[in-house]
N, C-alpha and C positions, 0 to 999 in steps of 0.2 A: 445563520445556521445552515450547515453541510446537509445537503437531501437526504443523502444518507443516515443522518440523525433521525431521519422521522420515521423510522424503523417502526415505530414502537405505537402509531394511526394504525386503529385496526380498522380491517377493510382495505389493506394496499394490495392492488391483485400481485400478480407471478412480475409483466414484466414492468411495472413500478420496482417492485424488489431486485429484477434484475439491472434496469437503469442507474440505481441506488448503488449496488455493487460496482459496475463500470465506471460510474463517478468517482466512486471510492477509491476502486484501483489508479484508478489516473491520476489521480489525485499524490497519492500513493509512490507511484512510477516517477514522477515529474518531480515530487521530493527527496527520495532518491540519486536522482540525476543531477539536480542540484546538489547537494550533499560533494556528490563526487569534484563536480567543480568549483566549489568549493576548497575543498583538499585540495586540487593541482594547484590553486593559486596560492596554497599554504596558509589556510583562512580555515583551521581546525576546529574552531570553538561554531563557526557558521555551519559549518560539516555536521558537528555535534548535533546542532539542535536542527537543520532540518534532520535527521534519520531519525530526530524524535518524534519530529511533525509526521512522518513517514511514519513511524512504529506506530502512532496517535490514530492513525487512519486506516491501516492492516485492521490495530485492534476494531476499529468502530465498524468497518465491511467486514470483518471477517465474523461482526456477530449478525450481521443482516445474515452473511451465509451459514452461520450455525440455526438459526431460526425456520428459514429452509430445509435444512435438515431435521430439524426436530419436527417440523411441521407432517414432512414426510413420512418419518416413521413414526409417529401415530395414526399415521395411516389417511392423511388427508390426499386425495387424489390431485397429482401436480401433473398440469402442460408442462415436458420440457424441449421449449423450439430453441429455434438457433440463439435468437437474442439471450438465452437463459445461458447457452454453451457459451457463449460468444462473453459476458458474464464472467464465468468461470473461469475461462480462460484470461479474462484482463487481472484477476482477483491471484491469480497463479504466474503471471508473468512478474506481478509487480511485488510478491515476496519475492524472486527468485532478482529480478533486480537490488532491491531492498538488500537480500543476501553477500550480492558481489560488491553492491557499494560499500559493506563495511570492511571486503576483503580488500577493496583499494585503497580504501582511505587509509586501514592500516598500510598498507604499500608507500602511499604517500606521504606519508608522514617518516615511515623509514627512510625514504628518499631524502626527505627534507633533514631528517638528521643526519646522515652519512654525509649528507654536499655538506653541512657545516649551517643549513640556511636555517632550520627548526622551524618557521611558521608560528602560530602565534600560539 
């Protein structure tokens, strides 16, 4: 079970929830990445399922950080120090990763068709 799973232990403080979110995104990030290398080697259907393993983990951190939010505006008073930014910012890099990987892969797979090579 992903740390991030355990969202749902009440009593996790602020930077448990933020640790959980960094995991998430890394996690995230590194699937992505894969993804893409995938695609260059022409290995489409590998590409496929890690950006799902990828969408699989956006979804599961992006609800630790919707929970933060809701926590918020009800009005629960929240520390936000670095590790919390620091957080946000790994949860934000790795959609915007996420994002180009699917714009390359389509690229790469157009590649792969035009050379005549198609990938699998």
């Amino acid at each position: 079970m992903h740390i991030y799973m355990m969202m749902g232990v009440v009593g996790l403080e602020n930077q448990e929830l933020a640790m959980n979110i960094i995991v998430g995104g890394g996690e995230a990030k590194s699937l992505a990445i894969e993804a893409i290398a995938y695609a260059k080697e022409g290995r489409f259907e590998e590409a496929q399922k890690a950006l799902m393993e990828c969408e699989k983990a956006l979804v599961e951190t992006h609800e630790v950080q919707t929970d933060l939010i809701k926590k918020a505006l009800s009005g629960d008073k929240m520390d936000v120090d670095l590790l919390m930014v620091h957080a946000q910012d790994h949860l934000m890099s790795a959609i915007t990763v996420k994002d180009l990987a699917v714009q390359m892969i389509d690229l790469y797979r157009e590649l792969y068709k035009k050379a005549g090579m198609g990938g699998d």
